[in-house]
N, CA, C and O atoms as CSV, one atom per row, in Angstrom:
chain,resi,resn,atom,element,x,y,z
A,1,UNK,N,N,20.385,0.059,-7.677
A,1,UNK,CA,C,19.257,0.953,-7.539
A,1,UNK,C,C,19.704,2.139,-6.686
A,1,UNK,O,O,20.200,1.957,-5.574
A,2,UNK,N,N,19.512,3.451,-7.252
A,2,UNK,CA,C,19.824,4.509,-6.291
A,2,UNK,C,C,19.107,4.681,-4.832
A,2,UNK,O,O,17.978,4.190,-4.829
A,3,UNK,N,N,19.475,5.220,-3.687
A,3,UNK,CA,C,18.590,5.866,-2.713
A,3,UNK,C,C,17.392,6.798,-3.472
A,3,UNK,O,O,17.578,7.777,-4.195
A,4,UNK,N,N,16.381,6.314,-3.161
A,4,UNK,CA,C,15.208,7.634,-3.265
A,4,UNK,C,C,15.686,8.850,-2.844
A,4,UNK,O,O,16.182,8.845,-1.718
A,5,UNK,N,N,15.673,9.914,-3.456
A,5,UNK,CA,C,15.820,11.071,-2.840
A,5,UNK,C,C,14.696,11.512,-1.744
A,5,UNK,O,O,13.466,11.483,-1.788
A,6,UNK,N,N,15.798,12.011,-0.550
A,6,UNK,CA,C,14.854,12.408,0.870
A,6,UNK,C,C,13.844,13.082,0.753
A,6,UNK,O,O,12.768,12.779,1.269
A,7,UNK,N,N,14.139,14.550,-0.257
A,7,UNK,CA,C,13.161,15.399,-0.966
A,7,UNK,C,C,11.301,14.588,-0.791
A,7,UNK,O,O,10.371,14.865,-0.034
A,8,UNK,N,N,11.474,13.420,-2.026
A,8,UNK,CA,C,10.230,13.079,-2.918
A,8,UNK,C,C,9.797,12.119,-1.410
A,8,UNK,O,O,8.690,12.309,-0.908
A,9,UNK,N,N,10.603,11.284,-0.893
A,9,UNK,CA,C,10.882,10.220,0.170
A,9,UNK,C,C,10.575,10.080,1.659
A,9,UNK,O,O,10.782,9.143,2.430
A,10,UNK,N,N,9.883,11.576,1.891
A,10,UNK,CA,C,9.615,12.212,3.269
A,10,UNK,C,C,9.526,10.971,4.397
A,10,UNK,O,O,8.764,10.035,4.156
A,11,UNK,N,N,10.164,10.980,5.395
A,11,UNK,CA,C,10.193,10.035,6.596
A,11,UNK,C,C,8.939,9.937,7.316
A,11,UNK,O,O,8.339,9.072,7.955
A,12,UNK,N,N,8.741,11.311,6.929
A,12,UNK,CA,C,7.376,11.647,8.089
A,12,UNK,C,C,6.344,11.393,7.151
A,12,UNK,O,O,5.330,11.429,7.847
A,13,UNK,N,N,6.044,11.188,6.134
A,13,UNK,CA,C,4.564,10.522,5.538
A,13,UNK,C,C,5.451,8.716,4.918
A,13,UNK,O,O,5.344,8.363,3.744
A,14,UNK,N,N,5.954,8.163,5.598
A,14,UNK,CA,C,6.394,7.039,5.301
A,14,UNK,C,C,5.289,6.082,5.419
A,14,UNK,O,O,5.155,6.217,6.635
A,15,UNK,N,N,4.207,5.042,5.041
A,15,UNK,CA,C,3.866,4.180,5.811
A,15,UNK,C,C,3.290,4.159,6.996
A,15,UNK,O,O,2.237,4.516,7.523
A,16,UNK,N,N,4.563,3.490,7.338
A,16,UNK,CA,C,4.907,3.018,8.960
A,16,UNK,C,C,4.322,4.072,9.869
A,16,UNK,O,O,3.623,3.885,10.865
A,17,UNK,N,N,4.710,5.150,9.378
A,17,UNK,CA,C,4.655,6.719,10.313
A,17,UNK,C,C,3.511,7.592,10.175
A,17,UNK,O,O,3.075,8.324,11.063
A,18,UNK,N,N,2.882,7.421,8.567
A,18,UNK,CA,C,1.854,8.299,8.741
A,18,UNK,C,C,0.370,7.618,8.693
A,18,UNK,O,O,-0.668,8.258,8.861
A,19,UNK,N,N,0.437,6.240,8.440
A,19,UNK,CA,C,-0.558,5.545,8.750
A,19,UNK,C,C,-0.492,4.104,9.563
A,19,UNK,O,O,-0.939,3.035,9.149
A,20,UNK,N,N,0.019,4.287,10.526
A,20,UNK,CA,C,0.403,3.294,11.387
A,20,UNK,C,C,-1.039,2.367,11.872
A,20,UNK,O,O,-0.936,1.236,12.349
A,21,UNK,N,N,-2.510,3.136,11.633
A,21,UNK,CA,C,-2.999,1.948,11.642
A,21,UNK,C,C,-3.548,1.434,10.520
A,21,UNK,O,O,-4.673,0.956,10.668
A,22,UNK,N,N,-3.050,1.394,9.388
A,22,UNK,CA,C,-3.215,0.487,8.837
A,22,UNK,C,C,-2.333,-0.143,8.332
A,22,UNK,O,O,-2.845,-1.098,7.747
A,23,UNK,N,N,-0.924,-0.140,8.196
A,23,UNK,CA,C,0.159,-0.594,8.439
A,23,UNK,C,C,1.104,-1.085,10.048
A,23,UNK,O,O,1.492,-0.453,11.031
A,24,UNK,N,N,1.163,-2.383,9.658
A,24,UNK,CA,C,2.386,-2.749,10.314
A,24,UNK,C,C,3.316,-3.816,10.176
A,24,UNK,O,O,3.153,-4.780,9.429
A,25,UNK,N,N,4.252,-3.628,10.885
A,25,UNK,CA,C,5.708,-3.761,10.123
A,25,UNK,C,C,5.563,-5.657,10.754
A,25,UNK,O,O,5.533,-6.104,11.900
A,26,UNK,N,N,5.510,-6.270,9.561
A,26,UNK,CA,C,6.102,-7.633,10.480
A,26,UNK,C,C,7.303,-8.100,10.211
A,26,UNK,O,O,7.808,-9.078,10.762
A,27,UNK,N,N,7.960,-7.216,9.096
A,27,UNK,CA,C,9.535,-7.976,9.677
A,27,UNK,C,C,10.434,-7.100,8.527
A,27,UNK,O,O,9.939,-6.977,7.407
A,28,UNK,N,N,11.932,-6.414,8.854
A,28,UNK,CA,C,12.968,-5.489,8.327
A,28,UNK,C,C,14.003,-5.819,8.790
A,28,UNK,O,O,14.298,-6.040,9.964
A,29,UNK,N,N,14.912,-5.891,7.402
A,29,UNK,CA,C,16.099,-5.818,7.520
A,29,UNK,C,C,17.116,-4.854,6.489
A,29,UNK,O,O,16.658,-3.766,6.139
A,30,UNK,N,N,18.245,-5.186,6.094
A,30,UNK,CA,C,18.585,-4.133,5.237
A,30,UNK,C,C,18.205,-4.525,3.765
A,30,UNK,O,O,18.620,-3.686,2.965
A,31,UNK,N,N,17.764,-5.208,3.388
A,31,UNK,CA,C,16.946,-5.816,2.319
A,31,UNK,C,C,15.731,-5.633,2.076
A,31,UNK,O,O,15.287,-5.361,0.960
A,32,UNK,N,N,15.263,-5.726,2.806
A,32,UNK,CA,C,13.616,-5.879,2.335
A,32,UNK,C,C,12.587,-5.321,3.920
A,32,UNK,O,O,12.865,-5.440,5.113
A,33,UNK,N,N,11.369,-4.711,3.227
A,33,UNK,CA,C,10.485,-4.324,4.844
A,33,UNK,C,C,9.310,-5.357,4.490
A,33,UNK,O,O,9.303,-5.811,3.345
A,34,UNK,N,N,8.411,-5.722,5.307
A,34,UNK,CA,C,7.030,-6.884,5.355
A,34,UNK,C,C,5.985,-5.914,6.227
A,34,UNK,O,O,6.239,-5.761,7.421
A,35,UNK,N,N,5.043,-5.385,5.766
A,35,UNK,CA,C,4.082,-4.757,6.353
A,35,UNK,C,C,2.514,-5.795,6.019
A,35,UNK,O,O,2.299,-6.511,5.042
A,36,UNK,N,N,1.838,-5.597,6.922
A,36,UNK,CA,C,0.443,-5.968,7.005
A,36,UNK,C,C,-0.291,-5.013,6.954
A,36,UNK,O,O,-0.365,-4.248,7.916
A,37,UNK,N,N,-1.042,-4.812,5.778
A,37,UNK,CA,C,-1.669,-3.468,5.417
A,37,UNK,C,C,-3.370,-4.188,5.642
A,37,UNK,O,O,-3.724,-5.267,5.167
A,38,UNK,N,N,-3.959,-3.551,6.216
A,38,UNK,CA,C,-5.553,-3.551,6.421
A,38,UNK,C,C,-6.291,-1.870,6.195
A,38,UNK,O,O,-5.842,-0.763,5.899
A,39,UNK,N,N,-7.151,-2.228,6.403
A,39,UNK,CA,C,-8.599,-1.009,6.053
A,39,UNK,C,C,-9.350,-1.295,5.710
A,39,UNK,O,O,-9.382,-1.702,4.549
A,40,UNK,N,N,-10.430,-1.269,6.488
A,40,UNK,CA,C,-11.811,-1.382,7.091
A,40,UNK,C,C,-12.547,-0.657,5.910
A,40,UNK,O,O,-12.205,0.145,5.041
A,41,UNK,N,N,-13.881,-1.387,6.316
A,41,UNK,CA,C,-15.418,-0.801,5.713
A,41,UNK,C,C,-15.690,0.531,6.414
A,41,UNK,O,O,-16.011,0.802,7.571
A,42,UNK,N,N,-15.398,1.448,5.068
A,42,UNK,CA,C,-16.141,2.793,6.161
A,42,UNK,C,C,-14.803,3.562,6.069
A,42,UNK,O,O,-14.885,4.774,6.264
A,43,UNK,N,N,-13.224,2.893,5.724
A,43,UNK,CA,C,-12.096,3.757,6.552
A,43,UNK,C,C,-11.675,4.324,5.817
A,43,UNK,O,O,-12.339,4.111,4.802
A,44,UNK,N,N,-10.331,5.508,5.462
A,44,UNK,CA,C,-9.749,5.806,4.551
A,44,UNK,C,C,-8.534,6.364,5.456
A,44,UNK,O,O,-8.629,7.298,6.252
A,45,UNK,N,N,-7.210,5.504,5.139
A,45,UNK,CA,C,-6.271,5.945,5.379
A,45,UNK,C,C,-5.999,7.297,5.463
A,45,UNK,O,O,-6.848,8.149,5.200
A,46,UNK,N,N,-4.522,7.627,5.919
A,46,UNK,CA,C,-3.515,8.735,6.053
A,46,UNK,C,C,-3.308,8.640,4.467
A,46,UNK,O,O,-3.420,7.685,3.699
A,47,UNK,N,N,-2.832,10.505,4.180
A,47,UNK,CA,C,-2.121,10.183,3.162
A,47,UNK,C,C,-0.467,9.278,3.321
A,47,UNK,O,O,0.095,9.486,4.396
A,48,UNK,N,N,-0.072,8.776,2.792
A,48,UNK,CA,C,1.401,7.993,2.491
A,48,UNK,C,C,1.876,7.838,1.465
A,48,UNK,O,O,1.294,8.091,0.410
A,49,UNK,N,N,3.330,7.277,1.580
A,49,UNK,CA,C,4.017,6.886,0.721
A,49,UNK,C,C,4.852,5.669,0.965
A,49,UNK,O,O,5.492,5.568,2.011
A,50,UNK,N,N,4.879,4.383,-0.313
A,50,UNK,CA,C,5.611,3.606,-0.390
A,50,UNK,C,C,7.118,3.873,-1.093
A,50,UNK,O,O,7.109,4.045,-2.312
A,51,UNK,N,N,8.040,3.904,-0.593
A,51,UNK,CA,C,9.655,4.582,-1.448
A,51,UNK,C,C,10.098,2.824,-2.093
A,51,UNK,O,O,11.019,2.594,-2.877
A,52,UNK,N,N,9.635,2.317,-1.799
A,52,UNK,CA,C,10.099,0.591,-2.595
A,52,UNK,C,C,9.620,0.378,-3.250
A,52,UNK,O,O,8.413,0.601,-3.148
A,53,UNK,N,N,10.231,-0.341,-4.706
A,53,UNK,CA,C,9.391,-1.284,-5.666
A,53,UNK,C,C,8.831,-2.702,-4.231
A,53,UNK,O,O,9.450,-2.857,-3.178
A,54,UNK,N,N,7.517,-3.551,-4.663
A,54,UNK,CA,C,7.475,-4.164,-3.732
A,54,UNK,C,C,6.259,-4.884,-4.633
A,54,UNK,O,O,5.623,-4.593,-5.646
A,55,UNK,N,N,6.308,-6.105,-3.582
A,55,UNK,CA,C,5.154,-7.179,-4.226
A,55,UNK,C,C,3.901,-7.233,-3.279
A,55,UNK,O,O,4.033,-7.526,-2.091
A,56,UNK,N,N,2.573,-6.917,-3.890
A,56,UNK,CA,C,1.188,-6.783,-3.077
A,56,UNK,C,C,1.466,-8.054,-3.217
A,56,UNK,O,O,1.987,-8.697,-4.129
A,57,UNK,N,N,0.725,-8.540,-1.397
A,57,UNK,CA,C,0.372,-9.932,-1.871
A,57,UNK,C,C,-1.600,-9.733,-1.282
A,57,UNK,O,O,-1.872,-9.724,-0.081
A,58,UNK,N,N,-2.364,-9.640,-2.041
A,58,UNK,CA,C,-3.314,-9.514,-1.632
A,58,UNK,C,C,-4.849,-10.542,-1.123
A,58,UNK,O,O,-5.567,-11.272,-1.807
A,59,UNK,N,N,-4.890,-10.252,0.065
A,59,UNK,CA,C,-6.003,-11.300,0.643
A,59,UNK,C,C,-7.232,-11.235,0.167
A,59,UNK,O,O,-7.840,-12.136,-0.410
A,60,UNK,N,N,-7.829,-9.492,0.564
A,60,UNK,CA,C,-9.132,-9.424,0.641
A,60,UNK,C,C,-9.260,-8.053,0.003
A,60,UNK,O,O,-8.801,-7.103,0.638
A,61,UNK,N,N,-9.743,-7.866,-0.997
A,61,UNK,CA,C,-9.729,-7.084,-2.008
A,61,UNK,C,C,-11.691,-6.599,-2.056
A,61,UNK,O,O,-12.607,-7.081,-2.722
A,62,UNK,N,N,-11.675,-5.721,-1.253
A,62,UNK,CA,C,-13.182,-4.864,-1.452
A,62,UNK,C,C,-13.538,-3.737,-2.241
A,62,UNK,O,O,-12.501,-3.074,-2.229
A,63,UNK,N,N,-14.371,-3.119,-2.916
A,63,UNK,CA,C,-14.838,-2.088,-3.338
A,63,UNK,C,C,-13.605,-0.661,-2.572
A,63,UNK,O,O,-13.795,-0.243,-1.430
A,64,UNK,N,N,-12.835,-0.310,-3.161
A,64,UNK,CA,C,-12.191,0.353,-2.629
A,64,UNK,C,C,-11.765,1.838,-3.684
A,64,UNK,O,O,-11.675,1.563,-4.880
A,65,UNK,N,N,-11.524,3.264,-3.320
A,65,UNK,CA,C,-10.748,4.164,-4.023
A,65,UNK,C,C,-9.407,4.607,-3.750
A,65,UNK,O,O,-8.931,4.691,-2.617
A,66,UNK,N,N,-8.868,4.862,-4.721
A,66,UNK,CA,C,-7.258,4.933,-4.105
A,66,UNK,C,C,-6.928,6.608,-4.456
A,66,UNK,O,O,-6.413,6.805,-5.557
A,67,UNK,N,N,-7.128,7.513,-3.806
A,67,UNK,CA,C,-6.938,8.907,-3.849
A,67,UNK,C,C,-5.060,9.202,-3.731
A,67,UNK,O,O,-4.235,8.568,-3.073
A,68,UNK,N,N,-4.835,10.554,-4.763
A,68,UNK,CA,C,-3.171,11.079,-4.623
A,68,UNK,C,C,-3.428,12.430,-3.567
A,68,UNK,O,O,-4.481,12.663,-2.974
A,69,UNK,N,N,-2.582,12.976,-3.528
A,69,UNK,CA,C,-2.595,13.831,-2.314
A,69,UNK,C,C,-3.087,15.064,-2.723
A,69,UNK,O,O,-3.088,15.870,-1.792
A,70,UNK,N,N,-3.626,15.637,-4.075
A,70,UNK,CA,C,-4.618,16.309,-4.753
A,70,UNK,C,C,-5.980,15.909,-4.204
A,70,UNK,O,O,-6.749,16.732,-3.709
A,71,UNK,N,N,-6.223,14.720,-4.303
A,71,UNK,CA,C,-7.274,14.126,-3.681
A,71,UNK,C,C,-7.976,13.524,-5.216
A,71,UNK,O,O,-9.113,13.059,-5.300
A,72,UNK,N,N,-7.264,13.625,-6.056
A,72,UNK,CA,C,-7.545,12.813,-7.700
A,72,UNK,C,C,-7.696,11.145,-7.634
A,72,UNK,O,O,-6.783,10.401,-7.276
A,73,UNK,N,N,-8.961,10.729,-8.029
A,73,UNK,CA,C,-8.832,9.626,-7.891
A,73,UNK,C,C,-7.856,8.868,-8.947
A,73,UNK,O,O,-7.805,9.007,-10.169
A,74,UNK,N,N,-7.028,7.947,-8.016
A,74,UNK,CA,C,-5.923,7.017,-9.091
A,74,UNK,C,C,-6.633,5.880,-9.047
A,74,UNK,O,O,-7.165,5.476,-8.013
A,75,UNK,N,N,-6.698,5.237,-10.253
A,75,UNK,CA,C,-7.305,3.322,-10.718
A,75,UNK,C,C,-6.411,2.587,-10.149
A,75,UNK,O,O,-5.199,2.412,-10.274
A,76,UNK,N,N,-7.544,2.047,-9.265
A,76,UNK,CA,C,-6.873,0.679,-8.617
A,76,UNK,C,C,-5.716,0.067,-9.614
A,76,UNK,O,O,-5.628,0.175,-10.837
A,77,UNK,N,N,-4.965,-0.526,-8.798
A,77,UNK,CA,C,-4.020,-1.376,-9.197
A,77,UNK,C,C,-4.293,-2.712,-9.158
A,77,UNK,O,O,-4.988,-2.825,-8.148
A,78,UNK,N,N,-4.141,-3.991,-9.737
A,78,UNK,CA,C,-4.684,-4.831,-10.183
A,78,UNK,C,C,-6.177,-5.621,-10.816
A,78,UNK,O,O,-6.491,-6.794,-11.016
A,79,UNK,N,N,-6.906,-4.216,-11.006
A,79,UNK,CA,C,-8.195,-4.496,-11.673
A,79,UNK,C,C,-9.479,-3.912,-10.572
A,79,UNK,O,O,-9.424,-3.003,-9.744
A,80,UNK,N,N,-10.618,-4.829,-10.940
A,80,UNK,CA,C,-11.667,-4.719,-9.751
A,80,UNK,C,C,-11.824,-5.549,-9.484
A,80,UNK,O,O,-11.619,-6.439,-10.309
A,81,UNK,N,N,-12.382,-5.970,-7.922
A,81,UNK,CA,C,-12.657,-6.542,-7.325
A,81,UNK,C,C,-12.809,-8.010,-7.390
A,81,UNK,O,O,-12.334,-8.943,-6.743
A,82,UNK,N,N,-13.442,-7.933,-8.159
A,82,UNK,CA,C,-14.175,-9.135,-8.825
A,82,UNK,C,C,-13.310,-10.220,-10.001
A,82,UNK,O,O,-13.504,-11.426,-10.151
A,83,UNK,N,N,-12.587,-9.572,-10.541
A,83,UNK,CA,C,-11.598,-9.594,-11.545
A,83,UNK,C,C,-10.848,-11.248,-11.263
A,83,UNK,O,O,-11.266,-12.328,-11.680
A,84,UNK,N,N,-9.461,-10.934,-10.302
A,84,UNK,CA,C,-9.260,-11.655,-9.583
A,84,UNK,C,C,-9.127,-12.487,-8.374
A,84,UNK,O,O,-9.404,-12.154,-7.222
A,85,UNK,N,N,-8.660,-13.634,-8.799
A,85,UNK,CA,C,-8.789,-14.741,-8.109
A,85,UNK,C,C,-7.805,-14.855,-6.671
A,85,UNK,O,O,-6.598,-15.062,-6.787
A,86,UNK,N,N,-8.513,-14.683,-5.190
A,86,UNK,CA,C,-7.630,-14.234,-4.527
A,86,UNK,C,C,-7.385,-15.388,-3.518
A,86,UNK,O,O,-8.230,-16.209,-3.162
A,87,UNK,N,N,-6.079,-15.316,-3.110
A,87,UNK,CA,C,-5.032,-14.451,-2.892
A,87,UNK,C,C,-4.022,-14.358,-4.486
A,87,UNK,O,O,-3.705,-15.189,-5.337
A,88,UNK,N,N,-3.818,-13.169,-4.329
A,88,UNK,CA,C,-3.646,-12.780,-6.275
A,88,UNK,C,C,-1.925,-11.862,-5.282
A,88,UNK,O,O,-1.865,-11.425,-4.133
A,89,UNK,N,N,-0.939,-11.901,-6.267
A,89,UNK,CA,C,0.442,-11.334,-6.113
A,89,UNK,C,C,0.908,-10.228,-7.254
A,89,UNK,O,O,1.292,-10.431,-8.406
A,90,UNK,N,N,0.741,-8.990,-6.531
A,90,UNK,CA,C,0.964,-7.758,-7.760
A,90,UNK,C,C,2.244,-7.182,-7.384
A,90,UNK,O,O,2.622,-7.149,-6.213
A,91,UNK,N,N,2.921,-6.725,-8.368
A,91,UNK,CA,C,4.083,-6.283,-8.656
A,91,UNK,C,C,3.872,-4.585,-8.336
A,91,UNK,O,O,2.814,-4.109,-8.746
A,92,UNK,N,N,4.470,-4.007,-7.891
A,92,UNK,CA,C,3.858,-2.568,-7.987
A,92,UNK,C,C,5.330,-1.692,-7.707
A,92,UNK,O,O,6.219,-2.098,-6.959
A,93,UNK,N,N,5.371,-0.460,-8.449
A,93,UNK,CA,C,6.565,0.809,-8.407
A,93,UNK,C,C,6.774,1.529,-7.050
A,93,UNK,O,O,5.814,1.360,-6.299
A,94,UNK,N,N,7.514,2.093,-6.666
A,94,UNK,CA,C,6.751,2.824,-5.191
A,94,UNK,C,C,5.740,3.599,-5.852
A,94,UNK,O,O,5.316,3.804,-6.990
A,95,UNK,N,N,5.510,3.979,-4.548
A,95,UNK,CA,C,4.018,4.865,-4.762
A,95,UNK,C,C,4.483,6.432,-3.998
A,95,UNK,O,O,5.161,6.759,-3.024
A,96,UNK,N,N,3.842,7.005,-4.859
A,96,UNK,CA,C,4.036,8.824,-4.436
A,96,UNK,C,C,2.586,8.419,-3.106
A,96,UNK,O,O,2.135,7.337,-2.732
A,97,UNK,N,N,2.240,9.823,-2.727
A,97,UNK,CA,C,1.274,10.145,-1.403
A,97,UNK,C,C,0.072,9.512,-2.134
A,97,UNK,O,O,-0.126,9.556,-3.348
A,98,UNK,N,N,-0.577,9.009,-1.351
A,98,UNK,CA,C,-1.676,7.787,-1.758
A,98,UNK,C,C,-2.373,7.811,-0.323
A,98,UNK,O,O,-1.826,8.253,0.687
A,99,UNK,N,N,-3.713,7.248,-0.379
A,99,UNK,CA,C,-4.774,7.022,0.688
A,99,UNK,C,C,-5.835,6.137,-0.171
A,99,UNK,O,O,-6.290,6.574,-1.228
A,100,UNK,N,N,-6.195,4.876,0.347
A,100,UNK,CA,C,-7.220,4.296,-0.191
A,100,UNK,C,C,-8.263,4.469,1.123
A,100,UNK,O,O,-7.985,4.540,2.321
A,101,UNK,N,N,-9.946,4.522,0.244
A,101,UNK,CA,C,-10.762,4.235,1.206
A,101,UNK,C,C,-11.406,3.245,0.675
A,101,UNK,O,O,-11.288,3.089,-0.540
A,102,UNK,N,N,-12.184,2.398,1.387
A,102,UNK,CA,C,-13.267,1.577,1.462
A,102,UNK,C,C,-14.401,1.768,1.543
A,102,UNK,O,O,-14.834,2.625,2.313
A,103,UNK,N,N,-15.264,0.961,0.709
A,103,UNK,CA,C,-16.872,1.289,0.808
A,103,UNK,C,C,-17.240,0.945,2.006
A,103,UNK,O,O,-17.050,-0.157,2.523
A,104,UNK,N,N,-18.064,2.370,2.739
A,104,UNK,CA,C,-19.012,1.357,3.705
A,104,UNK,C,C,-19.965,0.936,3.889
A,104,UNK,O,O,-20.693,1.098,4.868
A,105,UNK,N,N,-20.179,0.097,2.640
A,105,UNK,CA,C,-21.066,-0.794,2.845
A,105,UNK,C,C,-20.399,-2.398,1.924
A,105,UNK,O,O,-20.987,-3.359,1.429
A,106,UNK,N,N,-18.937,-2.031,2.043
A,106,UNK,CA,C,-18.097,-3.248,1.609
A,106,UNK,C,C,-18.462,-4.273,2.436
A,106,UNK,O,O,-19.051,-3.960,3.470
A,107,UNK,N,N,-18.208,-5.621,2.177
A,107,UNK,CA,C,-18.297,-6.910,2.694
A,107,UNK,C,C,-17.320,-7.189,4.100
A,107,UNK,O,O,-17.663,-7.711,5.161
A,108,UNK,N,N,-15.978,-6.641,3.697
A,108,UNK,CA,C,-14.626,-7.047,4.304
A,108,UNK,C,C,-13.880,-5.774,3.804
A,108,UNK,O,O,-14.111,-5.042,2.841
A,109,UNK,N,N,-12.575,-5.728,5.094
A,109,UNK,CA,C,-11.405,-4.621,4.176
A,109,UNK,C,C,-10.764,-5.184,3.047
A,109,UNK,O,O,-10.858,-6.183,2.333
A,110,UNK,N,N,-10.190,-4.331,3.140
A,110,UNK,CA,C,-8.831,-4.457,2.203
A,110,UNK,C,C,-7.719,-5.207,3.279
A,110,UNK,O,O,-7.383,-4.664,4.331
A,111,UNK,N,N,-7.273,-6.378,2.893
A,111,UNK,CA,C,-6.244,-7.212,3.694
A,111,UNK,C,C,-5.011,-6.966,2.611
A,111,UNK,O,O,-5.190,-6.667,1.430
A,112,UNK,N,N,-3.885,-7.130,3.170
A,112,UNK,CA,C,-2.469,-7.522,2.578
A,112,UNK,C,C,-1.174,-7.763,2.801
A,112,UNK,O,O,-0.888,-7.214,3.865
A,113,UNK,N,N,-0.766,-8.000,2.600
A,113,UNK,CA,C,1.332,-8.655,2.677
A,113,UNK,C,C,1.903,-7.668,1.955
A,113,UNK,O,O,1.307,-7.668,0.878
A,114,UNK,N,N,2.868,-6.688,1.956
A,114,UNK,CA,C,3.681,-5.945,0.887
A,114,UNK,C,C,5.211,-6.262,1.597
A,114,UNK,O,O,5.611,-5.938,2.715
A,115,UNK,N,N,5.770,-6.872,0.724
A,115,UNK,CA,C,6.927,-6.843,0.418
A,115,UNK,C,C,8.049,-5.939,0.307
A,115,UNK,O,O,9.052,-6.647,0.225
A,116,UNK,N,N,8.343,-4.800,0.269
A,116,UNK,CA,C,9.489,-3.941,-0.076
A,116,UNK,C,C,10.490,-4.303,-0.145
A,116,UNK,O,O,10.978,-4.982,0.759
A,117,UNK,N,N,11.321,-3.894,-1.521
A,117,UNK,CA,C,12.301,-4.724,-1.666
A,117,UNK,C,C,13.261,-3.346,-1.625
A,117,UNK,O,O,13.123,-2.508,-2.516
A,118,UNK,N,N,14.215,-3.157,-0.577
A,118,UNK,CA,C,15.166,-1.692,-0.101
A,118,UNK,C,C,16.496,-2.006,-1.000
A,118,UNK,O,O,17.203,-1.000,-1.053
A,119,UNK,N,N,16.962,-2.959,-1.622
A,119,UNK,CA,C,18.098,-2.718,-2.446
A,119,UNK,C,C,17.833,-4.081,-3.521
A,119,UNK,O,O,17.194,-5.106,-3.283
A,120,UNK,N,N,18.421,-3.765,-4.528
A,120,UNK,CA,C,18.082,-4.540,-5.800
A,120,UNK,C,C,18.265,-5.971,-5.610
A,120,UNK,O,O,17.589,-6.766,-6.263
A,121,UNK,N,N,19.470,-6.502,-4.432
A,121,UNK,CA,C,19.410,-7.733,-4.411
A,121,UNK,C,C,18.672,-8.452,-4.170
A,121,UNK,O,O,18.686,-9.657,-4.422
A,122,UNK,N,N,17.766,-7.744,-3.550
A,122,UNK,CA,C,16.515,-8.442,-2.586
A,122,UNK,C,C,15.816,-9.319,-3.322
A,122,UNK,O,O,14.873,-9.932,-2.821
C-alpha cells in the first residue's frame, strides 16, 4: 500500500489533532492506530480526516449526519440506525474531511472502536 500523499493527508486535520474530543487514541504502533470515537446528543465534531482503510467497530449508533467539508450531506455508512444489530463491525476506505453530528434529541451518542490499519500487513 502506498503512503497517502501529505497533500490530500493534512497532519493538522488528522483525527487525533483536529477533533481530539471526540477521538482518542487507545493504542499505536507501526501497524495499526485504535481510537475511541464518541459524540454526544446535540454535538458535531471538527471537520477531519481518516488516511487508513480501517474497521468501525460500532457500539451505539444514534440518529446521526455525516457532513464533507462543503458541508454536503454524505449517507451514513452502514445503514440507519435501526437497521443493525449492535455491536455491528464495518469495513470502511479512509475518509476525506468529514464531521458527523448528532440529534439532539438522540437517545445516546455515537460510541466506537476504529481500527486503522497503517500498512497492508496489518
Amino acid at each position: 500500500m502506498p503512503e497517502p500523499d501529505e497533500t490530500e493527508w493534512s497532519p493538522h486535520i488528522d483525527a487525533l489533532v483536529a477533533a481530539p474530543a471526540n477521538h482518542r487514541l487507545l493504542f499505536e504502533d507501526d501497524a495499526v492506530r485504535v481510537l475511541e470515537v464518541t459524540v454526544e446528543p446535540g454535538e458535531c465534531e471538527n471537520l477531519h480526516h481518516h488516511r487508513w482503510p480501517s474497521i468501525m467497530v460500532v457500539l451505539a449508533r444514534p440518529n446521526y449526519r455525516n457532513f464533507d467539508a462543503d458541508g454536503n450531506e454524505i449517507p451514513p455508512l452502514g445503514g440507519t440506525p435501526t437497521s443493525p444489530i449492535l455491536p455491528r463491525a464495518l469495513r470502511l476506505p479512509p475518509q476525506q474531511l468529514h464531521a458527523i453530528e448528532v440529534a439532539d434529541d438522540a437517545p445516546h451518542g455515537f460510541r466506537g472502536i476504529r481500527v486503522e490499519f497503517k500498512t497492508p500487513e496489518a
